[in-house]
Residue frames relative to the residue before (quaternion, step in Angstrom):
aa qw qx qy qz dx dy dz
X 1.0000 0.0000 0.0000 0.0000 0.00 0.00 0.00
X 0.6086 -0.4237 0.5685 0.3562 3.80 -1.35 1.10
X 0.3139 -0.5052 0.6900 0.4125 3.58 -1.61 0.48
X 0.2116 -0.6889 0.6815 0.1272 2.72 -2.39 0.23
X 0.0518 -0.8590 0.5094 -0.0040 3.56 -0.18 0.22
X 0.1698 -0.7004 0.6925 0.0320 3.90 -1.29 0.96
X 0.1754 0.7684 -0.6106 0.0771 3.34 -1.13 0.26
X 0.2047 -0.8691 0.4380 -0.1049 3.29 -0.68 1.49
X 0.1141 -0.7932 0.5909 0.0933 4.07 -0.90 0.34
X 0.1835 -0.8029 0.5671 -0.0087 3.29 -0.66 0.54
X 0.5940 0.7701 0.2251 0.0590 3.32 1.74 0.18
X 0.9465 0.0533 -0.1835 0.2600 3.76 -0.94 0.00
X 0.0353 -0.8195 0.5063 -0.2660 2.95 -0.86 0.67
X 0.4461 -0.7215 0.3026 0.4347 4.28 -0.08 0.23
X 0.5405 -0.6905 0.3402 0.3396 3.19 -1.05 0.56
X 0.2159 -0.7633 0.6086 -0.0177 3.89 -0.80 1.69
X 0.5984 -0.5649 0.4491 0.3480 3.24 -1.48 0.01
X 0.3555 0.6801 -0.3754 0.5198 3.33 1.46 0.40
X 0.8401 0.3780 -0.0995 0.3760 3.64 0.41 -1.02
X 0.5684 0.5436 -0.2500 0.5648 3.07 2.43 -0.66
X 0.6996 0.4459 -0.2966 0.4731 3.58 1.07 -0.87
X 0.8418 0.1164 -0.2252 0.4765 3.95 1.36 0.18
X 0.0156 -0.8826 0.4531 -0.1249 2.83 0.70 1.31
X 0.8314 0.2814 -0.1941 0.4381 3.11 1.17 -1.04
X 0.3032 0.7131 -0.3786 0.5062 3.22 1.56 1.15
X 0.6156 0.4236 -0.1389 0.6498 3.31 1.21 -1.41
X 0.8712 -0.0241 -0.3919 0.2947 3.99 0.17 0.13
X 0.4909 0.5123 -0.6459 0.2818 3.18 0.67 1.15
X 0.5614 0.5294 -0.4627 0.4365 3.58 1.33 -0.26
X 0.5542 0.5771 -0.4125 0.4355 4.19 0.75 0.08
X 0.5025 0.4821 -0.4349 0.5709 3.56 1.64 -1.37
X 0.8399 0.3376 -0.3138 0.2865 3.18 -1.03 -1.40
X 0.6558 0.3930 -0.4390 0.4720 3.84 0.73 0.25
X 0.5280 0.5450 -0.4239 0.4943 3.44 1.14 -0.19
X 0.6451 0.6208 -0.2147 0.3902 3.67 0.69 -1.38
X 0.6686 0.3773 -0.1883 0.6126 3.45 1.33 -1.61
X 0.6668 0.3986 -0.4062 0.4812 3.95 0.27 0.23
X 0.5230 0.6795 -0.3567 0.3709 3.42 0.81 -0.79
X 0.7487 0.4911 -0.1344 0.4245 2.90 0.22 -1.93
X 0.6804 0.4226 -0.3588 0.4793 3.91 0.58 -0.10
X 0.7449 0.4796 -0.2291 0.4032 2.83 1.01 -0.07
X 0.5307 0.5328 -0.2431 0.6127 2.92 1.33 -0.37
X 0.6006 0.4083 -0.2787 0.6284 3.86 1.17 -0.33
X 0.8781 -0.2823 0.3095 0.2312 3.19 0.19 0.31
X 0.6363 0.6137 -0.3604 0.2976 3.41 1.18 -1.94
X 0.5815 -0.5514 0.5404 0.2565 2.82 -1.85 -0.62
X 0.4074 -0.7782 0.3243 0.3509 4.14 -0.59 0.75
X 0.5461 0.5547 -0.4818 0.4024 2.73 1.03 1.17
X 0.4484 0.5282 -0.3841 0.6102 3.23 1.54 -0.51
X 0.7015 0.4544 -0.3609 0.4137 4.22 0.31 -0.87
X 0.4817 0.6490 -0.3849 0.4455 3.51 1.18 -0.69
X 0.8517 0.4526 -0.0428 0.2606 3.53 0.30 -1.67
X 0.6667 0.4213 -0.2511 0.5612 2.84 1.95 -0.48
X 0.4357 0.7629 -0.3512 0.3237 3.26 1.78 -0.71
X 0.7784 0.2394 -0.0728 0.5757 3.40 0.97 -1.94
X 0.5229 0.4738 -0.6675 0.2378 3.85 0.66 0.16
X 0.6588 0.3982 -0.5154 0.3767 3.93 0.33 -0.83
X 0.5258 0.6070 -0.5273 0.2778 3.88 0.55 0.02
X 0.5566 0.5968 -0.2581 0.5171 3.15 1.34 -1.46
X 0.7530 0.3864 -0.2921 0.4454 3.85 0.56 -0.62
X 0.4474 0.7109 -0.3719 0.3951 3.68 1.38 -0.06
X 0.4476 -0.6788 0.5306 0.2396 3.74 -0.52 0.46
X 0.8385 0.4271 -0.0580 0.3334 3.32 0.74 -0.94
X 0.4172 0.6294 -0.2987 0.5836 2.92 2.21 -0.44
X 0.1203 -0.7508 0.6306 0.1554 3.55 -0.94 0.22
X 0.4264 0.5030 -0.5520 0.5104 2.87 0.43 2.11
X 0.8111 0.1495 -0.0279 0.5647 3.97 -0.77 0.55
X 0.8031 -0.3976 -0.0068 0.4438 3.42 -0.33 -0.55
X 0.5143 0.4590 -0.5565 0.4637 3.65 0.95 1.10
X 0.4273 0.7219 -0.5328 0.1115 3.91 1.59 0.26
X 0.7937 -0.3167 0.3652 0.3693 3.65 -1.87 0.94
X 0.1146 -0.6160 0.7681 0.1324 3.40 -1.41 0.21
X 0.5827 -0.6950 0.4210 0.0151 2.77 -1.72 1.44
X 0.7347 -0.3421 0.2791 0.5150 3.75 -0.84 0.14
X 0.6778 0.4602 -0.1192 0.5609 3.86 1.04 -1.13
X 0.3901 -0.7304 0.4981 0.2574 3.82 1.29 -0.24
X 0.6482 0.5703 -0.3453 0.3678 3.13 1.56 1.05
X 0.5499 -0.7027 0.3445 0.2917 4.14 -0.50 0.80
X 0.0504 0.6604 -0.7479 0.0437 3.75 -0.47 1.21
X 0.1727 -0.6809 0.7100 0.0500 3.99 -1.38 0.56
X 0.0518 0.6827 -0.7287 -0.0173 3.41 -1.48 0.62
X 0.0309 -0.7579 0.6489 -0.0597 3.43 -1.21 0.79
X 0.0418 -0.7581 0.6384 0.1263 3.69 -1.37 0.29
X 0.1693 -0.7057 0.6803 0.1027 3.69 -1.20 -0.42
X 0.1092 0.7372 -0.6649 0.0500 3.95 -1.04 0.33
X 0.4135 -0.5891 0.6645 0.2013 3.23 -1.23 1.46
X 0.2006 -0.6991 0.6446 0.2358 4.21 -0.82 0.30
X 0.4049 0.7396 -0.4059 0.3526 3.88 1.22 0.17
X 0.7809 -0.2856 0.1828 0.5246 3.34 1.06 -1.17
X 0.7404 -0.5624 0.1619 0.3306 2.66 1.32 2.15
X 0.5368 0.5583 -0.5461 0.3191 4.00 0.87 -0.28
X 0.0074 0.6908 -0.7229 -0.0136 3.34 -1.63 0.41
X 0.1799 -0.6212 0.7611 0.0499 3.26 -2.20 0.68
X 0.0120 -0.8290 0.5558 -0.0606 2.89 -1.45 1.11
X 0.0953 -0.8777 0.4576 0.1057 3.92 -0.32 0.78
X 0.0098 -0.8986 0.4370 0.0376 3.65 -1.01 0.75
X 0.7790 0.1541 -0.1731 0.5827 3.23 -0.70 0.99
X 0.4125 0.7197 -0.5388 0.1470 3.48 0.98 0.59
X 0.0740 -0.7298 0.6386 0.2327 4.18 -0.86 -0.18
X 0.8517 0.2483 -0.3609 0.2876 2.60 -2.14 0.34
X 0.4185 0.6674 -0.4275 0.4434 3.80 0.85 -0.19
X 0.0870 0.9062 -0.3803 -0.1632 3.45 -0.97 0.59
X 0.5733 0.4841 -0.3125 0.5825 2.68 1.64 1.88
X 0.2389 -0.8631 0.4424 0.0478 3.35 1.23 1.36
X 0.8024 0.2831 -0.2026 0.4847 3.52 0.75 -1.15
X 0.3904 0.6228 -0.4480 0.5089 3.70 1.21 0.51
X 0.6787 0.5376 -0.2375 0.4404 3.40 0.82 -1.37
X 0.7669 0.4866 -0.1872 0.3742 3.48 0.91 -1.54
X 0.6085 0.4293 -0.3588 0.5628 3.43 1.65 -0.25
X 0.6462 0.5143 -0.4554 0.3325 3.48 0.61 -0.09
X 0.4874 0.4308 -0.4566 0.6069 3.87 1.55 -0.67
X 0.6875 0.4280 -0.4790 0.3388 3.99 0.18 -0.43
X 0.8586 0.2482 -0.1772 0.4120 3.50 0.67 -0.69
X 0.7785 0.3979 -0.2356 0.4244 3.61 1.37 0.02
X 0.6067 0.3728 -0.1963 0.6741 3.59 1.97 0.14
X 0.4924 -0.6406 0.5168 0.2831 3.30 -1.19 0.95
X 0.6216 0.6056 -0.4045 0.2884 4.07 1.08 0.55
X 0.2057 -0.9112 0.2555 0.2493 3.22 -0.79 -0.90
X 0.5051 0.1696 -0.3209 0.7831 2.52 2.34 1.02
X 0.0138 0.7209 -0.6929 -0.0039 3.55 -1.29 0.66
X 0.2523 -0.7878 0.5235 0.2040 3.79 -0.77 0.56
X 0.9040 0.1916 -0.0495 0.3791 3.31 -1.82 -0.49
X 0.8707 -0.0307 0.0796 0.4843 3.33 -0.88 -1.39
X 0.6051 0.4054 -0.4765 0.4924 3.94 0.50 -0.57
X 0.6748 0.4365 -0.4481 0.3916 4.09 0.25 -0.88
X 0.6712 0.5138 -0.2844 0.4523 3.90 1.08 -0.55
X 0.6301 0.3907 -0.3461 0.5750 3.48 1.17 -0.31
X 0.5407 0.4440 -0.4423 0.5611 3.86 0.78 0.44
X 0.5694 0.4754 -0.4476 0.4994 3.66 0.49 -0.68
X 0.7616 0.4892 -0.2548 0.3400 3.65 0.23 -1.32
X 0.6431 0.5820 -0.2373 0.4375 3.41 1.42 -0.67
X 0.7577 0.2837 -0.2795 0.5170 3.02 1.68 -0.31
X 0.4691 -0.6294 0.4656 0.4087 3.53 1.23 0.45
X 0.3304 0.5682 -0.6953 0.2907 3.29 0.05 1.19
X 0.6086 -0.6083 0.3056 0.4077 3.33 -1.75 1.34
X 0.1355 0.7373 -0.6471 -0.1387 3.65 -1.30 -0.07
X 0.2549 -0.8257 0.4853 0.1331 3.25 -0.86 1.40
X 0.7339 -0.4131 0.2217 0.4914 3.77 -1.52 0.10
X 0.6159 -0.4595 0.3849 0.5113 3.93 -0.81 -0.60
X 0.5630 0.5818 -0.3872 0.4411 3.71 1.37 -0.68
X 0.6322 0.4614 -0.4967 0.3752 3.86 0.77 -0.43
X 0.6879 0.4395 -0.3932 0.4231 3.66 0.90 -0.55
X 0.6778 0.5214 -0.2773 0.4380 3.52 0.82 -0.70
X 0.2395 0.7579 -0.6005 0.0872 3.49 -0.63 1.00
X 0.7889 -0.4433 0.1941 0.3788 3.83 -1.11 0.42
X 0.4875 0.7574 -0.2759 0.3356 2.95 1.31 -1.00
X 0.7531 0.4591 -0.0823 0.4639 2.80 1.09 -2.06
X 0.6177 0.5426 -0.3626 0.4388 3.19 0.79 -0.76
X 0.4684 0.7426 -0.1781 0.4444 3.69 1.15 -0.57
X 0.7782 0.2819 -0.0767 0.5559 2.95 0.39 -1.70
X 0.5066 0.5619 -0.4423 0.4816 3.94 0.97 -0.28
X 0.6791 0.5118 -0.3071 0.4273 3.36 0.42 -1.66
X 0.8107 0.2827 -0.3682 0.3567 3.81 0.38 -1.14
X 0.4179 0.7714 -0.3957 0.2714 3.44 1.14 -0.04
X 0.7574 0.4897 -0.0108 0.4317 2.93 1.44 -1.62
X 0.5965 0.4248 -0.3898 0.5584 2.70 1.62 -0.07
X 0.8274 0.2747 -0.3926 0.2929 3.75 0.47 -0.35
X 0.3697 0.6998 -0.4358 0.4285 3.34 1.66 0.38
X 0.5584 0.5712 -0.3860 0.4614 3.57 1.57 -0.01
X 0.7332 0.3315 -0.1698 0.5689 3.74 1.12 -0.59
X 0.7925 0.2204 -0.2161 0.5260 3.53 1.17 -0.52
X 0.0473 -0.8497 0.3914 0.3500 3.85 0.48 0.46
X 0.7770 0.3741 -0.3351 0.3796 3.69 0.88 0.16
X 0.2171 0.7104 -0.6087 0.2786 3.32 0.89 1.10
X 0.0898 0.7076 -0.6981 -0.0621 3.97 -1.24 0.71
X 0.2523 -0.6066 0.7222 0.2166 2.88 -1.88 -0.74
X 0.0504 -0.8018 0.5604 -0.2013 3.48 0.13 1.70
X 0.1654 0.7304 -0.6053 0.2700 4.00 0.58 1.15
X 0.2520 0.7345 -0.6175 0.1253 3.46 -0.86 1.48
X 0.2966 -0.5595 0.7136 0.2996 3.86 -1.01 0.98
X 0.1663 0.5275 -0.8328 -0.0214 2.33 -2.57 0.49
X 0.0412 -0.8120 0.5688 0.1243 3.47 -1.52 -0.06
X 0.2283 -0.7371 0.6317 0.0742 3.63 -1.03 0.81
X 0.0448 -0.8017 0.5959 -0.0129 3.36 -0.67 1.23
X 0.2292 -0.6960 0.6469 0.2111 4.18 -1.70 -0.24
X 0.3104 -0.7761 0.5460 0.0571 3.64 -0.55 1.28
X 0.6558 -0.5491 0.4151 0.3100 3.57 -1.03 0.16
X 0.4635 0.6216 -0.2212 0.5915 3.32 1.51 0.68
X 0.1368 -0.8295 0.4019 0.3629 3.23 1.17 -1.00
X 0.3220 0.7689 -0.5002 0.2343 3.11 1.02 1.07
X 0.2471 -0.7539 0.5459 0.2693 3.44 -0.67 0.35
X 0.2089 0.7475 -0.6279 -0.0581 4.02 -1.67 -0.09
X 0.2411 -0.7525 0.6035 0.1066 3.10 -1.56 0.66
X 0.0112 -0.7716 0.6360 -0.0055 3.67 -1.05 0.10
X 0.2373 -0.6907 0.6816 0.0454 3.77 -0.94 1.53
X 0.0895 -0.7677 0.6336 0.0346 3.69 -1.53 0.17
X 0.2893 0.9031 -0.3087 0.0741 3.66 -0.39 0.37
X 0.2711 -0.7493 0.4566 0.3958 3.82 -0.39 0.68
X 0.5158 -0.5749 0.4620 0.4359 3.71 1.25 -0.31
X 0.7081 -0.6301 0.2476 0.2009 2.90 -1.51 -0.06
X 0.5245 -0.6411 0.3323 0.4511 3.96 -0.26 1.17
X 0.8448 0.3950 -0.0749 0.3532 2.96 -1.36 0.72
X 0.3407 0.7035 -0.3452 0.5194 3.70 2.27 -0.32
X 0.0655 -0.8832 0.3919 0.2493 2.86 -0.88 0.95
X 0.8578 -0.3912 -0.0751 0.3247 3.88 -0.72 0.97
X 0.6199 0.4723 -0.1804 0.6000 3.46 0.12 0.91
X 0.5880 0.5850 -0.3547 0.4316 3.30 1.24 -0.56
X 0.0978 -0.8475 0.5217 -0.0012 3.26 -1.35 1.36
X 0.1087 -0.8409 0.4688 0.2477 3.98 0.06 0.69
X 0.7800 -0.3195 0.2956 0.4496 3.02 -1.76 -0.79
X 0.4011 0.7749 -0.4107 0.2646 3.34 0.85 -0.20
X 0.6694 0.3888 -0.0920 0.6264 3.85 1.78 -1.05
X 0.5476 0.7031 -0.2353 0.3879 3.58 1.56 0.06
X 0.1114 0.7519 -0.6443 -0.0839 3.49 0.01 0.59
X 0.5322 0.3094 -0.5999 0.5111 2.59 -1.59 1.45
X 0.8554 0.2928 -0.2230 0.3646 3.61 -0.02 -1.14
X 0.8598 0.0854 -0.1886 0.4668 3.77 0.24 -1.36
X 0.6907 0.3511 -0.1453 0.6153 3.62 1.70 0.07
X 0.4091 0.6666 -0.6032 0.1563 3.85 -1.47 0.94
X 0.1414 -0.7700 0.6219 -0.0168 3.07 -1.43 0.81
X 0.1163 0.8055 -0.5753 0.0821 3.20 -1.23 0.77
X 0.2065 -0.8642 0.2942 0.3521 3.10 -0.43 0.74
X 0.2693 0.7034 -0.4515 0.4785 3.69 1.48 0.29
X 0.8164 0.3247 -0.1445 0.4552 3.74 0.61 -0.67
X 0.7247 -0.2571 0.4661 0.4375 2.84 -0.67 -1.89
X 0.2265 -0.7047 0.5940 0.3151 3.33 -1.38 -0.61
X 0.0319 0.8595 -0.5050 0.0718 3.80 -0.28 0.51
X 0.0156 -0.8025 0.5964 -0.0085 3.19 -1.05 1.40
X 0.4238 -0.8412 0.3272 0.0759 3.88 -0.76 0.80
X 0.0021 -0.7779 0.6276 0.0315 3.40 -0.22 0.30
X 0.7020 0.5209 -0.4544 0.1712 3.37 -2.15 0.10
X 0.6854 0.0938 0.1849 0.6980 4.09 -0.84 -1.28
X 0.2667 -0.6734 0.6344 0.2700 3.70 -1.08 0.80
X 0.3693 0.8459 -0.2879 0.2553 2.72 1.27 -1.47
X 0.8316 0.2793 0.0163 0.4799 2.80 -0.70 -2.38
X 0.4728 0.6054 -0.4550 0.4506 4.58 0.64 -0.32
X 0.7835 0.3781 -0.1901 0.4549 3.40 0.66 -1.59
X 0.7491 0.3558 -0.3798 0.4100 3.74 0.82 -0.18
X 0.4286 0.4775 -0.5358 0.5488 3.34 1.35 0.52
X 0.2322 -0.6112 0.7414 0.1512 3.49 0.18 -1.13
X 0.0106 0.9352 -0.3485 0.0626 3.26 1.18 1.22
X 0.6231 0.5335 -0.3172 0.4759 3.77 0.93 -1.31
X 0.8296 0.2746 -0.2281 0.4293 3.34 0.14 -1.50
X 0.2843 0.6308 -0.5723 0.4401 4.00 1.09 0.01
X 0.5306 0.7437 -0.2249 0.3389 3.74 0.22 -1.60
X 0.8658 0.2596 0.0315 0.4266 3.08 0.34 -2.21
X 0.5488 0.5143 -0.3070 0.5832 3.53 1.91 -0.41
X 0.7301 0.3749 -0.4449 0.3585 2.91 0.48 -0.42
X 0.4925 0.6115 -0.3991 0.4736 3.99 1.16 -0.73
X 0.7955 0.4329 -0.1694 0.3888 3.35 0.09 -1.45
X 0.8194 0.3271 -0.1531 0.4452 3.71 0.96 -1.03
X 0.8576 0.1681 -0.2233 0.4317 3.37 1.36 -0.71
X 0.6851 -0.6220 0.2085 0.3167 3.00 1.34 0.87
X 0.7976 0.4828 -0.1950 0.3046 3.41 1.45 0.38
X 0.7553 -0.5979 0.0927 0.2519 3.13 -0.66 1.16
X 0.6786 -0.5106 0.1810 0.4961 3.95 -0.76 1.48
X 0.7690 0.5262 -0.1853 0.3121 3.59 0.57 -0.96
X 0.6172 0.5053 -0.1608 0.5813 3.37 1.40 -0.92
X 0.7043 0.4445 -0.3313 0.4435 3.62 1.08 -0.75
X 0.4300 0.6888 -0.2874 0.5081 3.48 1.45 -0.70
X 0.6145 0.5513 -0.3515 0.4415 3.51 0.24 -1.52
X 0.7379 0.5264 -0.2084 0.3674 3.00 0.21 -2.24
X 0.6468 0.5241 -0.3113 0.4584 3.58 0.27 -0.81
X 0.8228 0.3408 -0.2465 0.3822 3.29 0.14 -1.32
X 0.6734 0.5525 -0.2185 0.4398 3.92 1.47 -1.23
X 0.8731 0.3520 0.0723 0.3294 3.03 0.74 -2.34
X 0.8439 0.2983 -0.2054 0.3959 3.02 0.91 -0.97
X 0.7520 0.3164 -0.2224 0.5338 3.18 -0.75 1.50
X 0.3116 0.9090 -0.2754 0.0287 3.46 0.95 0.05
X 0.4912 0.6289 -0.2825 0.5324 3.08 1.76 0.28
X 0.5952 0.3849 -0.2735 0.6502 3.52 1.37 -0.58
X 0.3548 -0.8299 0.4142 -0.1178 2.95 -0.29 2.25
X 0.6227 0.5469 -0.3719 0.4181 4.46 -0.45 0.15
X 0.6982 -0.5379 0.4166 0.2225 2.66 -1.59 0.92
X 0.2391 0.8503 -0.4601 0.0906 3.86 -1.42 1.04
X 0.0505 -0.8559 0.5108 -0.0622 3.62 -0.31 0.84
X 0.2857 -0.7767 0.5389 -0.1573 3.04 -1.06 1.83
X 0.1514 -0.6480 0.7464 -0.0063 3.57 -0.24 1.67
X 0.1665 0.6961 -0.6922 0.0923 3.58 -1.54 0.59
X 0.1682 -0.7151 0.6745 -0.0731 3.88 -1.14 0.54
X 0.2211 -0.8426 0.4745 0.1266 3.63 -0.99 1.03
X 0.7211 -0.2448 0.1382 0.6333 3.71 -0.66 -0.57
X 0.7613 0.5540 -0.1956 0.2743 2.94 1.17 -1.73
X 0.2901 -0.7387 0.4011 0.4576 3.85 1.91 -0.33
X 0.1322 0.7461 -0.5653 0.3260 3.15 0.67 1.44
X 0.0957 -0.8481 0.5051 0.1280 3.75 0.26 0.82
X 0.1290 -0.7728 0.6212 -0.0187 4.06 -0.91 0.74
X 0.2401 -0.7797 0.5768 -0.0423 3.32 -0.85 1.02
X 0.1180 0.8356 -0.5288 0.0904 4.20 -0.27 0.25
X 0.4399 0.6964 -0.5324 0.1949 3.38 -0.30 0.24
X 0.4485 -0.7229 0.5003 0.1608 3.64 -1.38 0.96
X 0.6519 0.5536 -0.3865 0.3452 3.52 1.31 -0.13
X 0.5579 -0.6426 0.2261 0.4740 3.95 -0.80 -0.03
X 0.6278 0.1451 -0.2977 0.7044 3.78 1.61 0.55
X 0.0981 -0.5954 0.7929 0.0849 2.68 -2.29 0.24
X 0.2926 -0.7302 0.5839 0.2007 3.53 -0.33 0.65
X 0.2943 0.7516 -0.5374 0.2444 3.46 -0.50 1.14
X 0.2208 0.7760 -0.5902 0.0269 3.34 -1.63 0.22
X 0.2286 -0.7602 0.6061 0.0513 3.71 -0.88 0.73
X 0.1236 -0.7793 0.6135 0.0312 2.91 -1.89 -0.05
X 0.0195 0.7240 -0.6836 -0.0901 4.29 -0.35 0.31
X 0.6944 -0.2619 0.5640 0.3621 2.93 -2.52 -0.92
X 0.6621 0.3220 -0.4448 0.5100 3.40 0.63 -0.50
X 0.8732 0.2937 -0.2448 0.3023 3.81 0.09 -0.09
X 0.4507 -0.8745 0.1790 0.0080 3.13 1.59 0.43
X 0.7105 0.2819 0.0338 0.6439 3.15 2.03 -0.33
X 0.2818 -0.8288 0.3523 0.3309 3.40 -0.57 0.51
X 0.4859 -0.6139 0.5309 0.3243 3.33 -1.45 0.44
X 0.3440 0.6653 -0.6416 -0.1655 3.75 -1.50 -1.17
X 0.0960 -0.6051 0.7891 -0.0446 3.32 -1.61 0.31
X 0.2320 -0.6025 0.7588 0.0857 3.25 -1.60 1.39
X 0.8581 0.1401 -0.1544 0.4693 3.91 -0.07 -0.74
X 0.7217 -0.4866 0.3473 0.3490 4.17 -1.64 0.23
């Protein structure tokens, strides 16, 4: 059998007493998204089918800040963006500012695989969900105390610090028995954003890309600072054009390139060969993977 390989973020961001008191929340919610991607693959599926299943049970995690653990906004109110890219033949879907949906990266594969686009926002990307009877739940499933919490303390230190966030997004980039590669970001954005705001998370090129000539790379942290790298496909220019290797190009992105465009970011990525690479500049990344040669999952929250 072709290797296969999954690999997953959940992620990054510094280490709080938030992340110490559920830690073991964060890695059984990484297993069971590793486990649910796996398993398609191991059947046979495709890494795009592993992609989607990888980050829907994220999206169902409380703690993820994606679906129903997504960020609450300045207004204390839920906007999602998600994407997905086949690295076979470069198609992608991508959804912004969508609510109530409670599969963002369901949605984004359907503009990728059922509309001639490849980003749709708000209310047209939600009237497609509905057209296909995908689930969408009330605003109370996304809204929970927690969040409301974490908004409130934001706002309070965004009063003494104005560039303090919280920028936690899952994605995963997987390789099928095909040797196809895909990736797929998800996110509620960032606490405390104020309305309208869209990151890299809905960005191909920036917090999501695949290819199979390269790599596959999904993004997390500073939307911000992802999109002015132009982070995913950076990655794949740099493999493809300067000739260097999955890890070193990563580095570059996340350390070197650009170093004046300042914020936290972490880059899960995987080549033809399911070589899996990790990078990130903060003091966790929630992450973990898994192939055929290893047979078992991994995760790790801090370096």
């Amino acid at each position: 059998m072709s290797i296969v390989a999954l690999a997953i973020h959940g992620g990054a961001e510094p280490l709080s007493p938030r992340i110490k008191q559920n830690q073991k929340a964060y890695e059984a919610g990484l297993h069971q998204a590793l486990e649910a991607g796996y398993r398609i693959l191991r059947q046979g599926g495709s890494a795009v089918d592993a992609v989607e299943a990888a980050i829907q049970q994220m999206e169902l995690h409380p703690l993820f800040n994606a679906g129903r653990g997504a960020a609450l906004d300045q207004k204390g109110e839920v906007a999602m963006d998600a994407s997905i890219m086949n690295g076979k033949d470069l198609q992608a879907g991508a959804v912004a500012l969508v609510r109530q949906i409670q599969h963002p990266i369901s949605l984004a594969r359907a503009v990728m695989e059922q509309t001639p686009h490849v980003l749709m926002g708000a209310e047209g990307a939600m009237e497609l969900g509905r057209s296909l009877q995908m689930p969408f739940m009330p605003d109370s499933y996304f809204i929970s105390e927690s969040q409301y919490n974490a908004l409130a303390e934001m706002q309070m230190q965004t009063q003494k610090k104005p560039d303090v966030i919280l920028n936690d997004t899952v994605g995963a980039v997987a390789l099928d028995q095909e040797g196809n590669l895909a990736a797929g970001t998800s996110t509620g954005g960032l606490t405390n954003q104020m309305k309208g705001r869209i990151g890299d998370s809905c960005m191909i090129g920036a917090g999501c890309y695949a290819n199979n000539i390269t790599c596959a790379v999904s993004g997390t942290g500073d939307g911000e600072c992802l999109m002015r790298k132009v982070a995913g496909y950076s990655v794949s220019a740099l493999m493809e054009f300067a000739g260097k290797e999955l890890q070193e190009a990563c580095d570059f992105v996340v350390f070197k390139k650009d170093k004046h465009v300042l914020g936290d970011i972490g880059l899960i990525s995987m080549d033809a060969c399911g070589k899996v690479v990790f990078s990130f500049n903060t003091e966790c990344m929630f992450r973990g993977w898994i192939s055929s040669d290893l047979d078992f999952t991994q995760v790790a929250i801090t370096k």
